[in-house]
Structures are given as C-alpha cells and as structure tokens.
C-alpha positions in Angstrom: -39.2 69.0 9.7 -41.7 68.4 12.6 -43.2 71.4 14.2 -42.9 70.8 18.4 -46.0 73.1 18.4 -48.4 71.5 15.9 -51.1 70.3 17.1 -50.4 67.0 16.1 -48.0 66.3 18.4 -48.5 68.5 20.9 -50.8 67.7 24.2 -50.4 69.6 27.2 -47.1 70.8 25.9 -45.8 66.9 24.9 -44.5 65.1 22.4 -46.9 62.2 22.7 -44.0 60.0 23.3 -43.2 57.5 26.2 -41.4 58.7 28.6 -40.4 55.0 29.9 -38.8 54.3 26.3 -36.0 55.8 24.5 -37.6 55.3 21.2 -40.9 55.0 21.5 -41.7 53.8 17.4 -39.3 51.1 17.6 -37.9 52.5 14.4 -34.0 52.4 16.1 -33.8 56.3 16.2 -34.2 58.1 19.6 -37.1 60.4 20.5 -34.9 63.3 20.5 -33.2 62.1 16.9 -36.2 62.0 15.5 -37.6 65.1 16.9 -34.5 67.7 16.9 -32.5 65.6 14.5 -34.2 63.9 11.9 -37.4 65.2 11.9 -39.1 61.8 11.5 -42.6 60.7 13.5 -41.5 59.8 16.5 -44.4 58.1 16.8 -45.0 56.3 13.4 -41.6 54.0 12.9 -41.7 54.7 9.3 -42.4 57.8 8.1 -42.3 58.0 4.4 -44.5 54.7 4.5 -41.8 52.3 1.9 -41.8 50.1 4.5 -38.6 50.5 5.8 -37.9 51.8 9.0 -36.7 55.4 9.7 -33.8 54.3 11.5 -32.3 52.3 8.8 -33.5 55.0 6.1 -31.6 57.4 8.5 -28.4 55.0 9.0 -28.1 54.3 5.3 -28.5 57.8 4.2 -32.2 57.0 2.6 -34.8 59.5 2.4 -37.0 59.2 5.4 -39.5 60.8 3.6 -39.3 59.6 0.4 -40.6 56.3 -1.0 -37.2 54.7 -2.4 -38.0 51.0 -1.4 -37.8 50.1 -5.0 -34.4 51.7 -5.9 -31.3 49.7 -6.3 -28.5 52.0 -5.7 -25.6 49.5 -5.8 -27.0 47.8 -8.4 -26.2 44.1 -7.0 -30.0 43.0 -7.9 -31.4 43.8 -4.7 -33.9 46.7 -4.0 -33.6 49.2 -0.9 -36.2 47.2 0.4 -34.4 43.8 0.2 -31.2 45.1 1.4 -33.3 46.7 4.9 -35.1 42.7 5.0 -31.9 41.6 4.9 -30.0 44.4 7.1 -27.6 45.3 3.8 -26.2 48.7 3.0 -27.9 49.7 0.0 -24.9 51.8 -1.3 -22.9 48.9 -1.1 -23.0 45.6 -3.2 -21.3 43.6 -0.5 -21.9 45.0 2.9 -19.2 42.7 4.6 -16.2 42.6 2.0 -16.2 39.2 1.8 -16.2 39.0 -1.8 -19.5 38.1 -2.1 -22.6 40.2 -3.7 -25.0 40.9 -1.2 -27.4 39.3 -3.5 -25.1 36.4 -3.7 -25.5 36.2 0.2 -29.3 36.2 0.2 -29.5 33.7 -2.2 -26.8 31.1 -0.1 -28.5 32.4 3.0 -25.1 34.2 4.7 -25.4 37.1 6.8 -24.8 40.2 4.6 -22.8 42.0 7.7 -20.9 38.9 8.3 -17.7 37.5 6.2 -17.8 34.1 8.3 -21.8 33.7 8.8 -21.3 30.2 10.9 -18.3 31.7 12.6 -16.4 28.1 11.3 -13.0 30.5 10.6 -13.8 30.3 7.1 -14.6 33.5 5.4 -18.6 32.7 3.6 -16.6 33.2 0.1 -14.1 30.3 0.6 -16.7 27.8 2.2 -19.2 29.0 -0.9 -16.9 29.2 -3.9 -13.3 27.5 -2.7 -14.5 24.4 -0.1 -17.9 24.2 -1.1 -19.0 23.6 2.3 -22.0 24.9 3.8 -21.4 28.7 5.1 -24.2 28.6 7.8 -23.1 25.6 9.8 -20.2 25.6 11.3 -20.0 21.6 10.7 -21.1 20.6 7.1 -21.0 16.8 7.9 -22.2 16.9 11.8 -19.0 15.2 12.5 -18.3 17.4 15.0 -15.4 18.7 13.9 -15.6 22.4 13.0 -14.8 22.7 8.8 -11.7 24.8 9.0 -10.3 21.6 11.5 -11.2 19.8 8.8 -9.7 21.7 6.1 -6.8 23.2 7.6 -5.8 20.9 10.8 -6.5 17.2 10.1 -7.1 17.1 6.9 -10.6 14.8 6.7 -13.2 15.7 4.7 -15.7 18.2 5.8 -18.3 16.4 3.8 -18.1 12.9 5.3 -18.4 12.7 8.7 -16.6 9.5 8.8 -13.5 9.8 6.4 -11.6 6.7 7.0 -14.7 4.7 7.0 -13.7 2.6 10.3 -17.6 3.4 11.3 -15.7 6.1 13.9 -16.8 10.0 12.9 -14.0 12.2 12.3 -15.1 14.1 15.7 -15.2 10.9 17.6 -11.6 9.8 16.8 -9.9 13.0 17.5 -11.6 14.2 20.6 -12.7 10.9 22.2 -11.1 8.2 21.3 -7.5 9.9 20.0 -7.4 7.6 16.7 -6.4 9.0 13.7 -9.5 10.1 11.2 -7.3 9.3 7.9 -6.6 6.0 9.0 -8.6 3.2 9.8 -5.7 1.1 12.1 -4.3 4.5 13.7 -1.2 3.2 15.3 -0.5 0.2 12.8 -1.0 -2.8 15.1 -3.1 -4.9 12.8 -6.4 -4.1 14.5 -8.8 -1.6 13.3 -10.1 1.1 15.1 -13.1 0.3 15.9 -12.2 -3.4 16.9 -9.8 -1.8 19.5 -12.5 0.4 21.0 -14.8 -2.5 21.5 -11.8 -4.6 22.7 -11.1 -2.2 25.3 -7.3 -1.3 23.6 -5.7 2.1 22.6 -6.6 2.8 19.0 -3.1 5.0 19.3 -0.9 2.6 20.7 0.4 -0.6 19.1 0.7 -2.5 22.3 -1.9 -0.9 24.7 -0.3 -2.6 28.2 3.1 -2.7 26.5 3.6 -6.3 27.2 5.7 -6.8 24.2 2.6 -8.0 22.1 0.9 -6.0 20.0 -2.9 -6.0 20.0 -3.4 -7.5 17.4 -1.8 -10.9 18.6 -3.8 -10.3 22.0 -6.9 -10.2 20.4 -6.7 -13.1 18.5 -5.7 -15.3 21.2 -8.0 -13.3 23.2 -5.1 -12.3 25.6 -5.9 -9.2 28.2 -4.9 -6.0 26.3 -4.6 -4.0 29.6 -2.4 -6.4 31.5 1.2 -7.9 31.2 0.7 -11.7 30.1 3.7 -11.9 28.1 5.7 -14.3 31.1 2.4 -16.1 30.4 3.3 -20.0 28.7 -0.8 -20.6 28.0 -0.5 -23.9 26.1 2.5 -25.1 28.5 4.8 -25.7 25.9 7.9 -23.6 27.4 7.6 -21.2 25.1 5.8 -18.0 26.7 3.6 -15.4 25.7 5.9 -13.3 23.9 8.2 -15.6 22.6 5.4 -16.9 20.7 4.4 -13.7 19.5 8.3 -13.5 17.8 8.2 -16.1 16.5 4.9 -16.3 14.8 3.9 -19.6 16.6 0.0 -19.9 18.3 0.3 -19.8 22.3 -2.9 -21.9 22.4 -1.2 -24.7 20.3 2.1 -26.7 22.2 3.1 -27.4 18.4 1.3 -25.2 16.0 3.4 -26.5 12.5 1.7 -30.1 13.9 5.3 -31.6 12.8 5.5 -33.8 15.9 8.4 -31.1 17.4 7.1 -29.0 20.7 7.6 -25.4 19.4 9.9 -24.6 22.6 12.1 -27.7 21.5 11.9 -26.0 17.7 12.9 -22.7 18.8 15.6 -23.6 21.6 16.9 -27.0 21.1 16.8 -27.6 17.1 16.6 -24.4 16.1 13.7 -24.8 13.3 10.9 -22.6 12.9 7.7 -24.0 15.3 5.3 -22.8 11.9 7.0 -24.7 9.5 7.0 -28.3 8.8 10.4 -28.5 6.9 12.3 -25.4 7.9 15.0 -25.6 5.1 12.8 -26.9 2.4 15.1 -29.9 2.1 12.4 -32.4 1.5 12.5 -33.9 4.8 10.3 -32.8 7.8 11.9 -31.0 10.8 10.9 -34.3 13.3 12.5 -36.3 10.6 15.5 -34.7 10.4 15.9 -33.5 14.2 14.8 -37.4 15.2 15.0 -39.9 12.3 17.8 -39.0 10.6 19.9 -37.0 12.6 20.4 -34.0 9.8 19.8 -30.4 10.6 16.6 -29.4 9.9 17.9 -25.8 9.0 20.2 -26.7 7.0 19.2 -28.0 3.5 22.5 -29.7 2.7 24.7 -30.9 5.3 27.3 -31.9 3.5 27.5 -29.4 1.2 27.8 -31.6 -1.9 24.9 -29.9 -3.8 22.2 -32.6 -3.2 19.1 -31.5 -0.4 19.3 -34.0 2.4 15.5 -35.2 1.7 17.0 -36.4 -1.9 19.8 -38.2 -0.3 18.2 -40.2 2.0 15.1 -40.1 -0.4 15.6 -40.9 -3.6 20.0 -41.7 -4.0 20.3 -43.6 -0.6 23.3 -41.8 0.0 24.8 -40.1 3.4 23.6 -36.8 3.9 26.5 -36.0 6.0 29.1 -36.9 3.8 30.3 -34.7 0.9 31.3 -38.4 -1.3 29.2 -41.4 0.2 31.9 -44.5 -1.6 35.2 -42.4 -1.1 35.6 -42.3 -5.0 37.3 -38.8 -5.3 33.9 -37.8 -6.9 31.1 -35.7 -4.6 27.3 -37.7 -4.6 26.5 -34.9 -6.8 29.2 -35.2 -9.7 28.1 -38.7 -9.8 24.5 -38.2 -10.1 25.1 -36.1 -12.8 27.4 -38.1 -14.6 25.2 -41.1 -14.3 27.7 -43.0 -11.7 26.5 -45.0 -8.9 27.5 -42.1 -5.9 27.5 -45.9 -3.6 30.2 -48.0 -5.9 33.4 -46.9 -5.5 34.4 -48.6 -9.0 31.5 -47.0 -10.5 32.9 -42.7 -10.4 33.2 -40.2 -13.3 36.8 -41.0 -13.7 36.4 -45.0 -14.6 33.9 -44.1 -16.8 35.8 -41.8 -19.0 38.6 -44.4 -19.6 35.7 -46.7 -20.3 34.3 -44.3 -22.6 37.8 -43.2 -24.1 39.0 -47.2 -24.6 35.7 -47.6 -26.4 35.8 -45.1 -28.3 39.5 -45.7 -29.6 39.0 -49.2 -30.6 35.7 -48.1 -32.7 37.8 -45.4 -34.3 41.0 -47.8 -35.0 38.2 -50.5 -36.7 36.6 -47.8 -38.9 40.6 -46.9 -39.8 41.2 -50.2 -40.4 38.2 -50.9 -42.3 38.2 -48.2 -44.5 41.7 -47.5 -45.0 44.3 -49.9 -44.4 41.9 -53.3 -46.2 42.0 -50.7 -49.1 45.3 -49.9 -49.1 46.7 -53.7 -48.4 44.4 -54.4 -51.6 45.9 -51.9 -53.6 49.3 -53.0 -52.8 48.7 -56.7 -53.7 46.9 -55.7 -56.8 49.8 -53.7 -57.9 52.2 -56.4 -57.4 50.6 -58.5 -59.5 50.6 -56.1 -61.9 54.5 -55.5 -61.8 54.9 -59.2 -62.4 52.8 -59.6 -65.4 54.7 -56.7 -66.6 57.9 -58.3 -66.1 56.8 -61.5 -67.7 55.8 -60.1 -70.6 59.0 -57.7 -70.7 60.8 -61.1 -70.5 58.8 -63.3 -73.2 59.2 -60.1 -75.6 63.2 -60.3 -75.0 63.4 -64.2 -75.3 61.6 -63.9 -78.9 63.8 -60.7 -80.0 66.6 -62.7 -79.3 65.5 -65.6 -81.2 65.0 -63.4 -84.3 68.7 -61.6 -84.2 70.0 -65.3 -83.9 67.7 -66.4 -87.0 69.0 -63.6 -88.8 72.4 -64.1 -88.1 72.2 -68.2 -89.0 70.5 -67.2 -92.5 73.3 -64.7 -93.4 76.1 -67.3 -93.3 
C-alpha cells in the first residue's frame, strides 16, 4: 500500500495528482481507487511495470504489483498481456460466450467482448464456422444487403453481390428497384431485369401500365410501357394493339404469316390463325382455301371422308366438300385405298370385288377342270376299253369251248 505521507507523494500536503482529472495516469482507476483502494501510483498508470495497465490488472483480478504479463491463466494460447492488447478476460477463454476461443477471435480479427463484432445479427461463431462469411463486415459481398438478410430473409448469397446474375446487386433489387434477387425476370414477363430498368418498366409487374400487354410484347414493338396503347391498331390492319398481342400476330405487320390474308380478316372473318400459313395443316394455304377454293382453312377435312382437303384438290382431283365425289356408295377415301377411281362411278370397291371374285372362279373351275375332270374322263374311257377287250376275249374263249364239247360229242358216236 502507498503511504499518503511519504515523501514521494506528498508536496505541501498533496497527492501530486490533478485536481482537473479524475484519474490522473490514465490507467482507468480513479485517484481515490488507486490511493485508498488499490494502492497503485496514482501517478505511474502501470505500477508493477508488465505493461499492462493498473486498471485492467485491477478489473481482471491481476496483481498490480506483480509482473504476470506472461502468464496464461485460461490457457486459450494467449498471455495476460495479449488478452489486456486485445481487452480479454484473462480467466476466461472466451470473454463473450460466443463459442469462440479468445485466441480464435484474435486470430479472425472479432472483438473478444463482442458475440456479433459487425453487429450483422449473426453471432461471430455462425458467420466464422457455420456461413463462412466475414464477421467484421456487416456486408461480406458490398451488396448492400446486411448477411443475416441474406441468409435468413431473401435467401441470396452473402458472397455474391449479384446472385441472379441480371448485372442488378442483390441490395439494388430489393431496396431500389423491388425486383426479385433470385430471379433474373422478377415478375415473369419475358424481359429481364435489367432490360426493364433501362426501358423504363416495373421489374415487378408483368404489364407495368396494365394495358393488357405484357412488357415484353411492348418492348419489342417498342410500344410505351407506361401508357395504355392497347385500343392502338399501329399497322391499320383492324386488329388493335392487344388483340395482336393474343393472338401472337406483329402489330407492325397488316399480315405477319405473309399468306396474302389481312390478320383482322384471319382472326374475325375466316377464323385462321394470322401466324400461320396453313392453319389446319391440310396442305393448302389459308388464302387458298378461304379464296381459291372455298374450304375452311381450319378445318383439315371438310368432308370428313379421311382425305386432307390439300390432297383432294391436290393430288385425287376430288371434291373436298363431299364425303363420295361419283356417288358410288364408297367415300373418296375407301376408293383410294382400294385402288378405285374415287371420280368413276363404275369404277368403286364393290364392282371390283365381283370382278375379282368372277376371275377368280373361272381360274379355279379351269385348274379343276384341268387337273381333275381331263384325268378322270381319261380314266373312264381307258377303262371301257378295257371291259370290252375283256368281253371279247371272254366270248372267243366260249365260242372255242363250245366247239371242243361238240367235237367230242361227234367223235363218241
């Protein structure tokens, strides 16, 4: 303990100390701590000369008087001296609970009295050892997005400041322009992002002016995203704005399928598409049909005789309105198949099989005749002849057995 009435420290009866200063060493104790208290120098701020101050000596429970800067009473690889550098309770191997050593901390560069150093609402541990994120900034990728927004609210990454890559940061598309950060067309209009923010559109909304159009099809055709032009007809072909838009035609082309059919025509009077040539894929183009030939050009057989209009009038010359073009009984298309003229009345499927049948029974009868009957007349005439010379001889064989008996008879008179 200091004696108040050494010498040292006493000067017509003082202390030596400022009277204008509470502590007058700068050490963190009071004058009056480290006079009646302590009994450090009030005047030298560490006492004990370790280099640490008396203050924190006093605070921690170190000897101020003692040289214990070496020491490592918590054993987490720092000395006494390391821990007062780095304001650490030496007694303690992590100062702040949160879970990290305080030698851990020193080494990341966290504060050892702090358990969220960048004050991000992530402890130092989880940004450290679970996210990996930096634990003294509060935004890892300068997004400007904090990293527990990242992590916990939106989702992004807080390594990339740009995780969609639209070329928007992360911080830019939530807080200025209201995009989303995970997506790089935000409300699914067809246009990305960053293509809506130079067009002047809402990244957020589909159809910015809700016009009917999305933004998208106005900024292709170069429309006015922030005003209703859907009434608009800009190629004057009666079809406006947004009936173009539904039905996938160009509003700057009068016939954008370039069949020779005005797309309003198309749409409202012959009911084809105005982007197709040959709506039903019949074979026949939708001006043919609607003009030319007078056939549907949604329909792909009129007559519903299973041949396509374009291979009626194409290839069979045949009526595509009418189920059988010669009034046969047989459709075109049963006489196609059977290899019948669909346009001869006498030429059908039926004729033919009598044709067939008659041809077929006169070929069989011939080969019957051939090969059995000739035979068998043969036969028959060969075994007459036979029974004849049988009856011949039977008769010659009588005439001389009857000559003998009478011989016989003569001689025995």
């Amino acid at each position: 303990m200091i004696d108040p009435l050494d010498d040292q420290y006493l000067q017509n009866n003082t202390f030596q100390t400022d009277p204008n200063l509470w502590d007058t060493d700068g050490d963190q104790l009071s004058d009056h701590n480290e006079i009646a208290i302590s009994g450090t120098n009030p005047l030298m701020n560490d006492t004990d000369g370790d280099l640490m101050l008396d203050g924190y000596e006093v605070k921690y429970n170190l000897d101020p008087f003692f040289d214990d800067a070496s020491l490592n009473y918590d054993t987490d690889e720092l000395t006494n001296y390391e821990e007062f550098l780095y304001n650490g309770d030496p007694f303690d191997s992590d100062t702040d609970d949160d879970r990290l050593l305080d030698c851990e901390e020193v080494f990341w560069g966290t504060d050892l009295n702090l358990d969220d150093t960048d004050g991000d609402y992530l402890t130092d541990y989880n940004e450290i050892i679970i996210y990996g994120t930096n634990a003294t900034n509060w935004d890892t990728d300068f997004d400007g997005l904090s990293d527990s927004l990242e992590v916990f609210n939106f989702g992004t990454s807080p390594f990339d400041p740009d995780t969609d890559n639209d070329s928007l940061t992360d911080g830019d598309e939530i807080f200025l322009y209201g995009s989303h950060p995970l997506r790089v067309d935000s409300d699914f209009d067809g246009l990305i992002d960053p293509l809506e923010i130079v067009f002047g559109s809402a990244p957020y909304l589909a159809d910015t002016d809700s016009d009917g159009m999305d933004d998208y099809f106005e900024y292709v055709y170069n429309f006015n995203p922030l005003y209703d032009d859907s009434r608009d007809d800009l190629d004057g072909d009666g079809l406006v704005n947004v009936a173009e838009y539904w039905y996938f035609s160009d509003p700057t082309v009068n016939d954008t399928d370039g069949d020779l059919l005005n797309d309003a025509d198309e749409v409202y009077l012959y009911l084809s598409s105005p982007i197709k040539v040959d709506t039903d894929d019949d074979g026949l183009t939708d001006f043919q049909e609607a003009i030319i030939y007078n056939t549907s050009p949604n329909d792909p057989d009129m007559d519903d005789d299973g041949l396509l209009d374009g291979e009626e009038i194409m290839i069979y010359n045949t009526d595509p309105d009418r189920y059988d073009t010669d009034n046969d009984g047989y459709s075109d298309y049963e006489e196609i198949e059977e290899g019948t003229n669909p346009l001869n009345p006498s030429s059908n499927p039926g004729k033919r099989l009598l044709t067939i049948l008659a041809s077929v029974f006169s070929g069989t009868v011939g080969i019957l005749f051939v090969y059995y009957v000739i035979p068998y007349l043969f036969n028959l005439r060969r075994k007459n002849e036979e029974q004849k010379w049988i009856r011949i001889g039977l008769q010659k064989r009588q005439e001389r057995s009857d000559k003998m008996l009478s011989s016989i008879e003569k001689s025995s008179k």
